[in-house]
PyMOL Python script that loads the backbone (N, CA, C, O; Angstrom):
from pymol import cmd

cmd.read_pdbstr("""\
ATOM      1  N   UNK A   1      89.484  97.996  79.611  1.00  0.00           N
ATOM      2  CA  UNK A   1      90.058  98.769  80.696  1.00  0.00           C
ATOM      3  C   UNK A   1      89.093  98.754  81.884  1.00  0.00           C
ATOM      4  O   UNK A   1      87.913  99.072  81.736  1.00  0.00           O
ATOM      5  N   UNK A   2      89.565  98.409  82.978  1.00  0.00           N
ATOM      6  CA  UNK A   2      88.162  98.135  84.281  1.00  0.00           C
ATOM      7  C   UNK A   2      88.437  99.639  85.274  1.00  0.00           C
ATOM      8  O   UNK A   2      89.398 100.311  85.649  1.00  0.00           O
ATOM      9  N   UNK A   3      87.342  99.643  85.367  1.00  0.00           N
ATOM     10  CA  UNK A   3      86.420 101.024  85.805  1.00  0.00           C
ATOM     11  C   UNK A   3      86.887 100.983  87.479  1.00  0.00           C
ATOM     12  O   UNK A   3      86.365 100.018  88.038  1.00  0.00           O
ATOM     13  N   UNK A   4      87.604 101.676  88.236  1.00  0.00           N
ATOM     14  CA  UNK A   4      88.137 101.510  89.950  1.00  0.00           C
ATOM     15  C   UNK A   4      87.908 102.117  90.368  1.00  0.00           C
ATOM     16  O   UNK A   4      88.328 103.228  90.045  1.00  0.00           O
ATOM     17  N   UNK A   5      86.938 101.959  91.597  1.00  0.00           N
ATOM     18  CA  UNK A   5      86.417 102.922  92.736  1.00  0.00           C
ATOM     19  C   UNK A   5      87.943 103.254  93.523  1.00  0.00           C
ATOM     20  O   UNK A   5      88.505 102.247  93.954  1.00  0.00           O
ATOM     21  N   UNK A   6      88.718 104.699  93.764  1.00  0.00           N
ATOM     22  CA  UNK A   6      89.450 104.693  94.631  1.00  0.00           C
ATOM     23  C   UNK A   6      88.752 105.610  95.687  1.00  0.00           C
ATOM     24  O   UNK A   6      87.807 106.355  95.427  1.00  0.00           O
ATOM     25  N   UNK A   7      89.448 105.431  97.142  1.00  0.00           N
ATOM     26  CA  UNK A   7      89.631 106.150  98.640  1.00  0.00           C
ATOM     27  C   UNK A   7      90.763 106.868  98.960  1.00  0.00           C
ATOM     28  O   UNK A   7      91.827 106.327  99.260  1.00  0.00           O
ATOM     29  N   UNK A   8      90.668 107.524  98.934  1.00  0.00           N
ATOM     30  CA  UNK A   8      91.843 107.978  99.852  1.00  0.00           C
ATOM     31  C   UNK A   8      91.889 108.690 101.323  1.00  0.00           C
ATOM     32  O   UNK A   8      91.174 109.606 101.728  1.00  0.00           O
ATOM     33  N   UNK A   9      93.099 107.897 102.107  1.00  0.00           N
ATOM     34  CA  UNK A   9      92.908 108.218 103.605  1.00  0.00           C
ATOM     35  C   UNK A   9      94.356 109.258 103.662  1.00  0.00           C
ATOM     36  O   UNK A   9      95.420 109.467 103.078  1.00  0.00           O
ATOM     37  N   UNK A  10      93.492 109.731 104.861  1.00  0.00           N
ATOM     38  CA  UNK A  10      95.073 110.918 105.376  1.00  0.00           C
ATOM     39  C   UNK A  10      95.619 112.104 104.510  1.00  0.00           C
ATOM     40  O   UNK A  10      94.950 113.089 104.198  1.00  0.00           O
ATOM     41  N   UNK A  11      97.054 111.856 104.127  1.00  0.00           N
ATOM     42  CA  UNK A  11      97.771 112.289 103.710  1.00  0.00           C
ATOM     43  C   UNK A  11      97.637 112.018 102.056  1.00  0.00           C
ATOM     44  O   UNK A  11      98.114 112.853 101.289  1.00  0.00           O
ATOM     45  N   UNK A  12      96.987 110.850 101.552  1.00  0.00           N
ATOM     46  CA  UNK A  12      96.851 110.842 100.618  1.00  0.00           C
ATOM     47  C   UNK A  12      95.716 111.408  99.517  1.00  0.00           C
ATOM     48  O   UNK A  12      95.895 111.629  98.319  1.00  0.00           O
ATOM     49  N   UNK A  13      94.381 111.585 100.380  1.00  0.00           N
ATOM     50  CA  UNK A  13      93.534 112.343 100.194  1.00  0.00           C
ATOM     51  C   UNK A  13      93.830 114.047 100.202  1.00  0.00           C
ATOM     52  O   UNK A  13      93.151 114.836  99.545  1.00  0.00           O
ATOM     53  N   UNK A  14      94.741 114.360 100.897  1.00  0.00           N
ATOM     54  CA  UNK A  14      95.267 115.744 100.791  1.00  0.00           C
ATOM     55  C   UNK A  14      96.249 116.019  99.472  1.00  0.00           C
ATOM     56  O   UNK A  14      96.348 117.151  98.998  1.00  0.00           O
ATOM     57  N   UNK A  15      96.793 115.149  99.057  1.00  0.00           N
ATOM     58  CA  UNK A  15      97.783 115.444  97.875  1.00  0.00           C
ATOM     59  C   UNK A  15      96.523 115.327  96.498  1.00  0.00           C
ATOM     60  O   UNK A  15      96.517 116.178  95.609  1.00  0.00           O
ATOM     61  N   UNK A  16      95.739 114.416  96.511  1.00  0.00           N
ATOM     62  CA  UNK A  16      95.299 114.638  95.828  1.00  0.00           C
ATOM     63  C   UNK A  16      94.065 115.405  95.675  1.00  0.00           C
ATOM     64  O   UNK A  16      93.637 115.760  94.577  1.00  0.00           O
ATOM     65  N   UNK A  17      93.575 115.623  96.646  1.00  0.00           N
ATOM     66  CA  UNK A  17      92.663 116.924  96.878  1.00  0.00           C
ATOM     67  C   UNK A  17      91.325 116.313  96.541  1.00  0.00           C
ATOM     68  O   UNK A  17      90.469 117.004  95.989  1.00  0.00           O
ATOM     69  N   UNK A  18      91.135 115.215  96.807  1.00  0.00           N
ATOM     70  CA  UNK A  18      89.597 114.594  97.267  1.00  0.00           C
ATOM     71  C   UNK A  18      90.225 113.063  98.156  1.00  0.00           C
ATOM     72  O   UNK A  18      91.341 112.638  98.452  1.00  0.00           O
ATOM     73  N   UNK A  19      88.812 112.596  98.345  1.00  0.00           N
ATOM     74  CA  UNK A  19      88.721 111.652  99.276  1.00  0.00           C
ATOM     75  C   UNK A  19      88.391 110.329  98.568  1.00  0.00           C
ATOM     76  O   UNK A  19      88.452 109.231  99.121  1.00  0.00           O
ATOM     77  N   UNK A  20      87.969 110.580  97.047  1.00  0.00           N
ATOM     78  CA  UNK A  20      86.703 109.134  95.885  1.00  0.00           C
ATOM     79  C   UNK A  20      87.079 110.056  95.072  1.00  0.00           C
ATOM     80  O   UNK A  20      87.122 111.286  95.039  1.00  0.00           O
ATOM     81  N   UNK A  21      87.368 109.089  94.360  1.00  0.00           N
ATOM     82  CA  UNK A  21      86.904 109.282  92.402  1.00  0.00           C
ATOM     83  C   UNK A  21      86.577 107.803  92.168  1.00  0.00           C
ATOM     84  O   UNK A  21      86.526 106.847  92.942  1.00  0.00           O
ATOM     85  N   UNK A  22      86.325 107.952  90.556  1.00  0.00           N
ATOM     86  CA  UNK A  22      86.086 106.782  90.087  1.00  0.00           C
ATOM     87  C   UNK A  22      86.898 107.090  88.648  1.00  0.00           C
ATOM     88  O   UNK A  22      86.605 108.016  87.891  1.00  0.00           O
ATOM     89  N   UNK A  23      88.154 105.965  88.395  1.00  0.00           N
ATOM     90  CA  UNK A  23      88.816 106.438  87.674  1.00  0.00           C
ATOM     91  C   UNK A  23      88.662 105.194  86.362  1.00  0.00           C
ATOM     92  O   UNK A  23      88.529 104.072  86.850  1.00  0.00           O
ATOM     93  N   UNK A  24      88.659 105.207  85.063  1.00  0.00           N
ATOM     94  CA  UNK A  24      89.150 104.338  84.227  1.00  0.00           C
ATOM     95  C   UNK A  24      90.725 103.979  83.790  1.00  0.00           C
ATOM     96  O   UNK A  24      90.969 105.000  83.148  1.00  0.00           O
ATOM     97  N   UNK A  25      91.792 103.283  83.733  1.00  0.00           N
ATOM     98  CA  UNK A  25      92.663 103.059  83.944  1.00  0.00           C
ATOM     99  C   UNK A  25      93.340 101.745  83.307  1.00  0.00           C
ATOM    100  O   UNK A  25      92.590 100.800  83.066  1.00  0.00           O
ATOM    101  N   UNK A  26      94.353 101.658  83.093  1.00  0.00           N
ATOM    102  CA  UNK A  26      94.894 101.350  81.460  1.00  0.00           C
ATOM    103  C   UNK A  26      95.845 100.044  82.701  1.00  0.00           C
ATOM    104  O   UNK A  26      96.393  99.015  82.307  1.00  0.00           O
ATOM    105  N   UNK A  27      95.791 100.455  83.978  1.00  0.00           N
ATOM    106  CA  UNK A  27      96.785  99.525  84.725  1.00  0.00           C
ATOM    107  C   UNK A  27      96.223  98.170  85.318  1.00  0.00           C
ATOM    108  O   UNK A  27      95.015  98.244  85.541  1.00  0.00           O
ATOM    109  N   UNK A  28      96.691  97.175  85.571  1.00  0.00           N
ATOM    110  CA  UNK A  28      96.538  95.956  85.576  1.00  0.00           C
ATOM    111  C   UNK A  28      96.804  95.254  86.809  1.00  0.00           C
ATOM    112  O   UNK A  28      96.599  94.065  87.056  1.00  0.00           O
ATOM    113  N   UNK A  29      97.468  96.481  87.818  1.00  0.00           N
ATOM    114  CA  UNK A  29      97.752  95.721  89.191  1.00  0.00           C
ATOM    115  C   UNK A  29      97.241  97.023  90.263  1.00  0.00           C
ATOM    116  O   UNK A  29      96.686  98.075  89.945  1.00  0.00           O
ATOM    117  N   UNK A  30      97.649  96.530  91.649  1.00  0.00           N
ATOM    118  CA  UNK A  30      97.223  97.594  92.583  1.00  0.00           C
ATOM    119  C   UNK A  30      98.692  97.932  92.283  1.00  0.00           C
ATOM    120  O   UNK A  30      98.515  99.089  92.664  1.00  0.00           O
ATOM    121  N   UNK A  31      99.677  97.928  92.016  1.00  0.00           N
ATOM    122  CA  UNK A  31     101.088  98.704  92.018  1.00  0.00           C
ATOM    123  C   UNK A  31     101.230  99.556  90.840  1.00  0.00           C
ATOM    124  O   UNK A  31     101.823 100.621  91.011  1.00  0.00           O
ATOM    125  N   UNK A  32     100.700  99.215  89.431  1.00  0.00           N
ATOM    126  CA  UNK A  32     100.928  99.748  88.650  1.00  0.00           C
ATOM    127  C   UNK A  32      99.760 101.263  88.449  1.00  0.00           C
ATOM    128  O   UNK A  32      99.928 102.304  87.816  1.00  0.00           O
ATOM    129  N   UNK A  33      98.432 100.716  89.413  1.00  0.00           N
ATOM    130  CA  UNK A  33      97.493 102.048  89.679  1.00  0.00           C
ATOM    131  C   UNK A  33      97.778 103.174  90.408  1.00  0.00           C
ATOM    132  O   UNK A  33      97.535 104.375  90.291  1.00  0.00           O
ATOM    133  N   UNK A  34      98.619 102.157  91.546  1.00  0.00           N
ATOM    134  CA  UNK A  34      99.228 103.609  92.251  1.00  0.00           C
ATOM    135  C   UNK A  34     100.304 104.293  91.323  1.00  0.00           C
ATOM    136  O   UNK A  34     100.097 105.491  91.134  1.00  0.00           O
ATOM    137  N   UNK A  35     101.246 103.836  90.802  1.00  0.00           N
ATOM    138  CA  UNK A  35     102.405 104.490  90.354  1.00  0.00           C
ATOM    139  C   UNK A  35     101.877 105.366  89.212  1.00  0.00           C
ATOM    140  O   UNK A  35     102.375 106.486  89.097  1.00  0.00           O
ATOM    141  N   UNK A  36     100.726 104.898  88.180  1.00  0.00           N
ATOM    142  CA  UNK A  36      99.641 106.111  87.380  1.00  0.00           C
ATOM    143  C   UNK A  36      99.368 107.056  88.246  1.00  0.00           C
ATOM    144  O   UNK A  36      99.914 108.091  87.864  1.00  0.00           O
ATOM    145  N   UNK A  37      98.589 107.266  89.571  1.00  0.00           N
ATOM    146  CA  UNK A  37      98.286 108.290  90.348  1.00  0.00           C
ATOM    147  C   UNK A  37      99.198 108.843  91.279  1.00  0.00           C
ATOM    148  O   UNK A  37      98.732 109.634  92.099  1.00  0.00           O
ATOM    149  N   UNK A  38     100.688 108.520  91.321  1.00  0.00           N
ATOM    150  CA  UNK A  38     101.516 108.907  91.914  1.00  0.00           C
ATOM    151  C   UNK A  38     102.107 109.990  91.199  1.00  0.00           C
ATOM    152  O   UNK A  38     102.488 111.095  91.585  1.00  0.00           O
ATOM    153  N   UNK A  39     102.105 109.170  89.508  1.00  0.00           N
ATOM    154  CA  UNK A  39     102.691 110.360  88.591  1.00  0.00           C
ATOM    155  C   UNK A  39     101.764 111.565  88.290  1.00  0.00           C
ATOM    156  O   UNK A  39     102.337 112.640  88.112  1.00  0.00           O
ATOM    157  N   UNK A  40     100.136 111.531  88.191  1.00  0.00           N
ATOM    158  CA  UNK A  40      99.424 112.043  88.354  1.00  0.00           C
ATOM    159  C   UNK A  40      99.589 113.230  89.725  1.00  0.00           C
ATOM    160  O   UNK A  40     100.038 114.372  89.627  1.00  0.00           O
ATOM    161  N   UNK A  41      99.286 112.828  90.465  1.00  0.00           N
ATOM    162  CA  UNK A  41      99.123 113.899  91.757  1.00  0.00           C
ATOM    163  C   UNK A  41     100.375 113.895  92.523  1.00  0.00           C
ATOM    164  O   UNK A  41     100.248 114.567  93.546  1.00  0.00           O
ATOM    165  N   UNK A  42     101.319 113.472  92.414  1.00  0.00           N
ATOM    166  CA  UNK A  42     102.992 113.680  93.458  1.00  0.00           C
ATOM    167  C   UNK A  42     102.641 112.776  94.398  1.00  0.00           C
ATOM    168  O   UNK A  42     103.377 112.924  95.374  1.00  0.00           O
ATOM    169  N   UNK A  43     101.809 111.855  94.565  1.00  0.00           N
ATOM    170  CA  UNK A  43     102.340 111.396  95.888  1.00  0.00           C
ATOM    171  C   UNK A  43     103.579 111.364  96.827  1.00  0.00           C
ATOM    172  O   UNK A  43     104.381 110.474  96.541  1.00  0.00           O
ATOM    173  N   UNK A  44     103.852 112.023  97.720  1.00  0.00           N
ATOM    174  CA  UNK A  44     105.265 111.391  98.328  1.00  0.00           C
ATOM    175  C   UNK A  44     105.393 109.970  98.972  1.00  0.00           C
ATOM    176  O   UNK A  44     106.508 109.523  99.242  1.00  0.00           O
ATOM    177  N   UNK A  45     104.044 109.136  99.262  1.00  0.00           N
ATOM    178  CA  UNK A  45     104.936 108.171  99.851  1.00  0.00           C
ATOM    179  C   UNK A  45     104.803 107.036  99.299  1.00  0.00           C
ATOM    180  O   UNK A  45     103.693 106.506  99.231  1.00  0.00           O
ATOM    181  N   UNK A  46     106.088 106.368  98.728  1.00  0.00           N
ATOM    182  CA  UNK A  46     106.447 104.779  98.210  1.00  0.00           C
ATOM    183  C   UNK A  46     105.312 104.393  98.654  1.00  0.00           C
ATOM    184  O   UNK A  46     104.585 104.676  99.606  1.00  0.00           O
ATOM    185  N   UNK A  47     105.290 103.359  97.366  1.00  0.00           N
ATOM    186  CA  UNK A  47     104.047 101.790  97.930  1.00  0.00           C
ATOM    187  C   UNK A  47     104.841 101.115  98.725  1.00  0.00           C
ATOM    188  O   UNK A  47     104.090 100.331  99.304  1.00  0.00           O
ATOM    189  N   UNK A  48     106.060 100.928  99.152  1.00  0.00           N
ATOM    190  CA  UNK A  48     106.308 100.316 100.343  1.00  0.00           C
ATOM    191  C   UNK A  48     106.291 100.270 101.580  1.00  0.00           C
ATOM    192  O   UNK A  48     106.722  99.380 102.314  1.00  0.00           O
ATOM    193  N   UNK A  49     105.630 101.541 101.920  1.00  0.00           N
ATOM    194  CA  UNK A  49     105.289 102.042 103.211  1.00  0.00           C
ATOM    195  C   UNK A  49     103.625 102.285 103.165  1.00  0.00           C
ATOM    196  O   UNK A  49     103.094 103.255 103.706  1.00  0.00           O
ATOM    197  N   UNK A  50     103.179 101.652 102.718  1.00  0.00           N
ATOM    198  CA  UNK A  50     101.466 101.479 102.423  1.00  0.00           C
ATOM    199  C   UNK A  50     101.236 100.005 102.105  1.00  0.00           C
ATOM    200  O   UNK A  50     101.964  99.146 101.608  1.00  0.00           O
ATOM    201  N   UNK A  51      99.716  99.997 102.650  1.00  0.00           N
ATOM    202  CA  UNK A  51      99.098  98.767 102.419  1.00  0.00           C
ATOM    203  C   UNK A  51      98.439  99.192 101.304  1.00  0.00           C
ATOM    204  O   UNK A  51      98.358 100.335 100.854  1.00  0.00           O
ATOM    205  N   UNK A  52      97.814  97.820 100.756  1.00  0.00           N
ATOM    206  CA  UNK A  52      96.278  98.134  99.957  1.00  0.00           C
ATOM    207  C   UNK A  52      95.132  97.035  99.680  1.00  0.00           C
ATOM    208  O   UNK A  52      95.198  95.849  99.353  1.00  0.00           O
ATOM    209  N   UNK A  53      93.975  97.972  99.961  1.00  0.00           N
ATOM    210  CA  UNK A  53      92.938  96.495 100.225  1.00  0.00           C
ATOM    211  C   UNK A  53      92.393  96.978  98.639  1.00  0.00           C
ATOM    212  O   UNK A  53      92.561  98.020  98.006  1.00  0.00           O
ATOM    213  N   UNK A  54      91.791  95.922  98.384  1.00  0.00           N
ATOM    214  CA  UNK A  54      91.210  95.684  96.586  1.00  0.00           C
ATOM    215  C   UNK A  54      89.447  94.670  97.628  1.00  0.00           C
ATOM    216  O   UNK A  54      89.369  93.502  98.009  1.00  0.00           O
ATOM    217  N   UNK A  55      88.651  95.538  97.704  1.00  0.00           N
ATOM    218  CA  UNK A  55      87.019  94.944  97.854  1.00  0.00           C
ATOM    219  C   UNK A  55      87.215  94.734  99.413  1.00  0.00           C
ATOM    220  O   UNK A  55      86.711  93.665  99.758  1.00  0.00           O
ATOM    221  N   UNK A  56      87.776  95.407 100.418  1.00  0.00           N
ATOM    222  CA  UNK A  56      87.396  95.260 101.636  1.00  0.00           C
ATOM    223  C   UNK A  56      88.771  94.730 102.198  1.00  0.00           C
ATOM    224  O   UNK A  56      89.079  94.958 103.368  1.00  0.00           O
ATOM    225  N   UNK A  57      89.550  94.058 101.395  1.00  0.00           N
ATOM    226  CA  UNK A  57      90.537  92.919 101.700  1.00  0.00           C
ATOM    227  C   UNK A  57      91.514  93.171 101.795  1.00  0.00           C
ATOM    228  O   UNK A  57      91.774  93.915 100.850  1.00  0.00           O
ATOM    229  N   UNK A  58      92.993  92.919 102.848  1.00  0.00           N
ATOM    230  CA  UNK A  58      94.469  93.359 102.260  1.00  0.00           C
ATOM    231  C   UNK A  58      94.544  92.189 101.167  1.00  0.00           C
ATOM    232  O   UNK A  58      93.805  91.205 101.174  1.00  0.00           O
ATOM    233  N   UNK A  59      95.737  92.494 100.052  1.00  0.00           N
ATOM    234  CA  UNK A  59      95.901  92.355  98.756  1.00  0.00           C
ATOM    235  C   UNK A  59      97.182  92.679  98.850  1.00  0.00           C
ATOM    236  O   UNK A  59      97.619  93.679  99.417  1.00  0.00           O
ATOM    237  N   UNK A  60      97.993  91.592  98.131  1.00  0.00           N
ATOM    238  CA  UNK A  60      99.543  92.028  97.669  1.00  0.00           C
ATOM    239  C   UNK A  60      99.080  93.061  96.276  1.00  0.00           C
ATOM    240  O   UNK A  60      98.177  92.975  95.445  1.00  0.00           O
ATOM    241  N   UNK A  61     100.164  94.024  96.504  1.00  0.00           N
ATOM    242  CA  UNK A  61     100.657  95.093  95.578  1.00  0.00           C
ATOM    243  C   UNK A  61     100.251  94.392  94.051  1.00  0.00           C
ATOM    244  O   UNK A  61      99.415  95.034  93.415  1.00  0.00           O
ATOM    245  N   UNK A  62     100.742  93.202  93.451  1.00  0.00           N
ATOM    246  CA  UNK A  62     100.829  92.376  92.202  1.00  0.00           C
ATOM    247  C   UNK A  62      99.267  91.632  92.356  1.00  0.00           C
ATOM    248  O   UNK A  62      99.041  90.609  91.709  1.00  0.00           O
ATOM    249  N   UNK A  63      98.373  92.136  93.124  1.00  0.00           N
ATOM    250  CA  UNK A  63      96.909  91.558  92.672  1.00  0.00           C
ATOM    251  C   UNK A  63      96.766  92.516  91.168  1.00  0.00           C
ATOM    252  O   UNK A  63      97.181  93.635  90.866  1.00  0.00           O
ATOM    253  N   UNK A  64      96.026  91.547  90.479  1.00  0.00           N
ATOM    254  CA  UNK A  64      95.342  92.072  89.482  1.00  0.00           C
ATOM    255  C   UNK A  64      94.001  92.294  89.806  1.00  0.00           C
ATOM    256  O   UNK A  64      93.241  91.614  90.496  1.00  0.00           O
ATOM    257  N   UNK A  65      93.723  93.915  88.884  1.00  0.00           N
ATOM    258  CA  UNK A  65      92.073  94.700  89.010  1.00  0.00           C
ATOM    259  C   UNK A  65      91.676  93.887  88.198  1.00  0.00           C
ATOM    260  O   UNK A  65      92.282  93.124  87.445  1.00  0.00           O
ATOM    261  N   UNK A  66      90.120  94.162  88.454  1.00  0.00           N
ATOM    262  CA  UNK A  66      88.973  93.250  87.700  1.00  0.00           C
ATOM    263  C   UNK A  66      88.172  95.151  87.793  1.00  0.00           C
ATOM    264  O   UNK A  66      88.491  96.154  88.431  1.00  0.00           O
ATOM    265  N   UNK A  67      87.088  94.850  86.814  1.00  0.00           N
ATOM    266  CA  UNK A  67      86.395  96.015  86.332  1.00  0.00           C
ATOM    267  C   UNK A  67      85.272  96.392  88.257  1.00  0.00           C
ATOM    268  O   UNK A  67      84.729  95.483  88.885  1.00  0.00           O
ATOM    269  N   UNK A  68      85.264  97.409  88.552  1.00  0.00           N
ATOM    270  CA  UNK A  68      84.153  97.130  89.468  1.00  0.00           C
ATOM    271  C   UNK A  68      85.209  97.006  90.776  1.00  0.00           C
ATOM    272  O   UNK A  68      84.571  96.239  91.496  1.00  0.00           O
ATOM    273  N   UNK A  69      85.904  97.179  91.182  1.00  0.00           N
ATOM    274  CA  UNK A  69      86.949  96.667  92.070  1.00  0.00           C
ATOM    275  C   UNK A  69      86.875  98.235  92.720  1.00  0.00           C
ATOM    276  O   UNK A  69      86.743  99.290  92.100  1.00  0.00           O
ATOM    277  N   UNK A  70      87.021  97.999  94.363  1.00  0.00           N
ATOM    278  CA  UNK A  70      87.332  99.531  95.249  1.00  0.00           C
ATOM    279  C   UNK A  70      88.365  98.859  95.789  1.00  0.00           C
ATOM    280  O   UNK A  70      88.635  97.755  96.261  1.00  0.00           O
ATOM    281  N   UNK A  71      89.173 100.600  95.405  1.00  0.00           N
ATOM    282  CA  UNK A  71      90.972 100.099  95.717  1.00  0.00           C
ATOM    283  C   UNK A  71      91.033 101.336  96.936  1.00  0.00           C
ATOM    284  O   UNK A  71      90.617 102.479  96.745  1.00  0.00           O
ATOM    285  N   UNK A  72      91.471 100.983  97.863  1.00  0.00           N
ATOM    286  CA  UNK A  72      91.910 101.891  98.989  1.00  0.00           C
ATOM    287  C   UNK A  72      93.368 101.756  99.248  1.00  0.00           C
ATOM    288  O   UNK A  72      93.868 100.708  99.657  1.00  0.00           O
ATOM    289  N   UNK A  73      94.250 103.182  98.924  1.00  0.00           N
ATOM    290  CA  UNK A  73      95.574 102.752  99.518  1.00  0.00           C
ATOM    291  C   UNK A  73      95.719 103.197 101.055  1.00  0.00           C
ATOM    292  O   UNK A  73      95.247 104.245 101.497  1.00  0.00           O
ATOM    293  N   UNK A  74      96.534 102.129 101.906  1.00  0.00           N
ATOM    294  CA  UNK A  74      96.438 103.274 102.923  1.00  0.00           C
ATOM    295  C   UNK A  74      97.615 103.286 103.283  1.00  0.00           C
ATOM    296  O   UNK A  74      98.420 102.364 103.146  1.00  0.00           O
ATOM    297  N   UNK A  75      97.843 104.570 103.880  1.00  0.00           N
ATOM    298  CA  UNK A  75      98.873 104.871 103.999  1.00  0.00           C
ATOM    299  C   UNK A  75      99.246 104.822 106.220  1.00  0.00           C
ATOM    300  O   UNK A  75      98.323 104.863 107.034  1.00  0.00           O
ATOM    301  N   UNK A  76     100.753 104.735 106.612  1.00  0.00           N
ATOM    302  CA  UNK A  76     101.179 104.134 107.797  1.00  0.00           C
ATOM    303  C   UNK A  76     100.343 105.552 108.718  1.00  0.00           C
ATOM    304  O   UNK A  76     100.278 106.731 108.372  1.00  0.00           O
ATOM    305  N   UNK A  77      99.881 104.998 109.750  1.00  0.00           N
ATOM    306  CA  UNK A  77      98.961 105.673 111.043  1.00  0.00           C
ATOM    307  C   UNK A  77      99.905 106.141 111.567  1.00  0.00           C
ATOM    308  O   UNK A  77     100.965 105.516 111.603  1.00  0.00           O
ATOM    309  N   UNK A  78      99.750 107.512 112.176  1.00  0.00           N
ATOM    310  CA  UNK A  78     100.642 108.368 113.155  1.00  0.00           C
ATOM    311  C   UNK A  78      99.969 109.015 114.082  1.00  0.00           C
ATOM    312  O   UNK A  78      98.759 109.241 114.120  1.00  0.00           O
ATOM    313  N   UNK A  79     101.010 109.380 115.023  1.00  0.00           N
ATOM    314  CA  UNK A  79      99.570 109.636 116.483  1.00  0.00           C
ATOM    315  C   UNK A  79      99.348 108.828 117.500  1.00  0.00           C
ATOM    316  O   UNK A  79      99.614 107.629 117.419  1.00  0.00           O
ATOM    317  N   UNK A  80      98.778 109.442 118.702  1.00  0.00           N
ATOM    318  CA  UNK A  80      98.992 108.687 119.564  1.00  0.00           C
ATOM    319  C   UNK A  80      97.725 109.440 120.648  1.00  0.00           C
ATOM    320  O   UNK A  80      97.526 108.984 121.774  1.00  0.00           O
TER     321      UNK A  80
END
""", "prot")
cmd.dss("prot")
cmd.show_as("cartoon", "prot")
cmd.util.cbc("prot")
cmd.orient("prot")
């Protein structure tokens, strides 16, 4: 099971009520990590209205984690 630095920006850091963890995790993609921490903390917003970088990088949803990997979801900018 590989060990994932997550971030969270905005709105998503507020649902879940920090900004970092470091989670161990049974999931195998950036889609299937979010949808664990979606069911976990409520997220309201779809992975389809979010990006996600995996080590600095955008990354399709169906990348596979490697152990050691920082996953940032982010979620769409508002404001002006």
């Amino acid at each position: 099971m590989p060990r994932i630095d997550l971030e969270y920006f905005a709105q998503l850091g507020e649902e879940a009520g920090r900004r970092h963890e470091t989670r161990v995790t049974d999931a195998t993609t950036a889609a299937a990590l979010y949808d664990e921490l979606r069911g976990e903390y409520g997220f309201s917003l779809a992975s389809e209205r979010m990006r996600v970088a995996i080590n600095t990088a955008f990354r399709p949803w169906n990348e596979t984690l490697a152990d050691g990997d920082v996953v940032v979801f982010i979620p769409p900018v508002t404001g002006g």
